[in-house]
C-alpha positions in Angstrom: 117.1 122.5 94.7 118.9 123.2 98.0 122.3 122.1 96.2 121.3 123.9 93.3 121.2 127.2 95.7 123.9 126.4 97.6 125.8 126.0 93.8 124.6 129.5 93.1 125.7 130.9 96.0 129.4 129.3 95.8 129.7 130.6 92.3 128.9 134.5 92.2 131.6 135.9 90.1 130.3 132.8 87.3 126.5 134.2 88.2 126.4 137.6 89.5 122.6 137.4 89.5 119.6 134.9 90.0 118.7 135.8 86.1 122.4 134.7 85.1 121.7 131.2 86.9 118.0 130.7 85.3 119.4 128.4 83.0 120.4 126.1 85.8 117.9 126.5 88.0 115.6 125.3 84.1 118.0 122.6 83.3 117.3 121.5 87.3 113.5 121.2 86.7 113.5 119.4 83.1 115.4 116.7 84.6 113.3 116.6 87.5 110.3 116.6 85.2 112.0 113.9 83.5 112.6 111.6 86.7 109.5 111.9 88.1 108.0 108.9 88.4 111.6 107.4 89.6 111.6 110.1 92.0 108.2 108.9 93.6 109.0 105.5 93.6 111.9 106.1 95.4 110.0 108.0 97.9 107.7 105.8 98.4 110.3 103.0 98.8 111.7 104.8 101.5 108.6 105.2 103.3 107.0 103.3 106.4 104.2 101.4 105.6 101.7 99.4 108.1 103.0 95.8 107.8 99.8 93.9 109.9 97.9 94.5 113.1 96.9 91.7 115.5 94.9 90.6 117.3 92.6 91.5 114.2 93.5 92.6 110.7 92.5 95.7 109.0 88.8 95.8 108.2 87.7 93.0 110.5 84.0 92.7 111.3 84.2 90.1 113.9 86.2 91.8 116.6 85.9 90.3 119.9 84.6 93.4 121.7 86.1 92.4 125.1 89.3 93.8 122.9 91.4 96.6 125.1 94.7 96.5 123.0 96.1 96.5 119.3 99.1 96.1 118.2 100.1 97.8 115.0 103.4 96.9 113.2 105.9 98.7 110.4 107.7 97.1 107.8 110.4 99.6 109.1 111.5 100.8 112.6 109.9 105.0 113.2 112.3 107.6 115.1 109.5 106.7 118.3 109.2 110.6 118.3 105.5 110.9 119.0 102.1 109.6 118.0 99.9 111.3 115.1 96.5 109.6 115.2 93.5 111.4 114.1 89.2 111.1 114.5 88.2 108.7 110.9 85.6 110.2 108.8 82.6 108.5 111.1 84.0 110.9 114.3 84.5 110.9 117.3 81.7 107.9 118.3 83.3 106.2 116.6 87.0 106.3 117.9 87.9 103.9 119.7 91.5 104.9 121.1 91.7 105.2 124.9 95.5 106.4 125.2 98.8 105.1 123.2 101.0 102.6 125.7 104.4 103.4 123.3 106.4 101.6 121.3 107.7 98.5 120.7 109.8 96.2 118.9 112.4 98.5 118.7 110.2 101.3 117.5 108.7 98.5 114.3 105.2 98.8 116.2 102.7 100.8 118.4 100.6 99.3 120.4 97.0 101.1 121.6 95.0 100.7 124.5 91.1 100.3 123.4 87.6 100.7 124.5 85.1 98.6 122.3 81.5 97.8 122.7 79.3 95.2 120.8 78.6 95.2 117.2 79.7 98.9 116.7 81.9 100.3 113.6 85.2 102.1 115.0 88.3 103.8 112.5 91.0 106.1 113.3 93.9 107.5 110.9 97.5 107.0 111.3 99.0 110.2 110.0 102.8 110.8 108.7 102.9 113.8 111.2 104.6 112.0 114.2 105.1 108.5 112.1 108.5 109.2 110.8 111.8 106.8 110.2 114.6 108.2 111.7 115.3 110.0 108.7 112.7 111.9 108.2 110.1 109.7 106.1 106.4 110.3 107.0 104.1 107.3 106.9 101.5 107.3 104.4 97.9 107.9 106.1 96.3 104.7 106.6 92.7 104.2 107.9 92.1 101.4 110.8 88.5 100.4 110.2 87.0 97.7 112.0 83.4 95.9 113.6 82.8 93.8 116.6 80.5 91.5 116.6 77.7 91.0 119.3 
C-alpha cells in the first residue's frame, strides 16, 4: 500500500485526486484479497520461531528444581535488541524469571536466569515486542510452561 501511495503521489497530473486513483487503490486490495493465504504463509516463513529449550523441553513436569538457568534457542538469529517477556495466565507466583543474562549464539538463543522451588507449576510468554530478526519480524507469542518435581 506504501508503493501504491508513493505511485499516487509520483503521478498527479494522471490522478489529480485520491477519487481518480480509487480504482487502484481497489484493484490493490482484490489482489491482496486474492493472495492471502500466500501472503501469511510467507509471513509466517519469515518469522522466528522457538526451535528447543534445554535443559528441559517445553511442558516438562519433572524439572530438577535446583534449575537456575534456561537456555532458549531460535530457528533464526533476533536483531538482540531487547527482551519482551511477560507474567503467563497463572501470574506472577508463578513466574519464574529472576533477570535475562543476554544473548547468545550469535543472537539464535536467550538464556534466563531462574528461581524454582519443588513441585510447583511456573510459565512465562515470549512476546514478538523485543523478539525481532534483524528485519523487522516479531516472534510469534509462545508460552514456556513447566513443573518440577519434589
Amino acid at each position: 500500500m506504501v508503493t501504491l501511495l508513493g505511485n499516487y503521489e509520483a503521478n498527479r497530473k494522471r490522478y489529480p485526486t485520491l477519487e481518480s486513483f480509487m480504482p487502484e487503490i481497489a484493484k490493490f486490495y482484490d489482489q491482496t484479497a486474492t493472495d492471502i493465504s500466500v501472503i501469511i504463509s510467507n509471513y509466517q516463513k519469515r518469522q522466528p520461531h522457538v526451535a528447543s529449550l534445554a535443559p528441559f523441553t517445553n511442558g516438562s513436569t519433572d524439572v530438577d528444581p535446583t534449575t537456575t538457568e534456561i537456555k532458549i534457542t531460535f530457528n533464526k538469529p533476533l536483531a538482540g535488541k531487547g527482551y519482551s517477556i511477560n507474567l503467563g495466565q497463572s501470574g506472577k507466583e508463578h513466574y519464574p524469571v529472576v533477570k535475562v543474562i543476554g544473548y547468545t549464539d550469535n543472537n539464535s538463543a536467550i538464556v534466563i536466569q531462574l528461581a524454582l522451588k519443588p513441585d510447583f507449576e511456573y510459565e512465562f510468554v515470549l512476546t514478538g515486542r523485543a523478539f525481532k530478526t534483524a528485519d523487522g519480524y516479531p516472534l510469534e507469542n509462545v508460552n514456556i510452561h513447566f513443573k518440577t518435581k519434589n
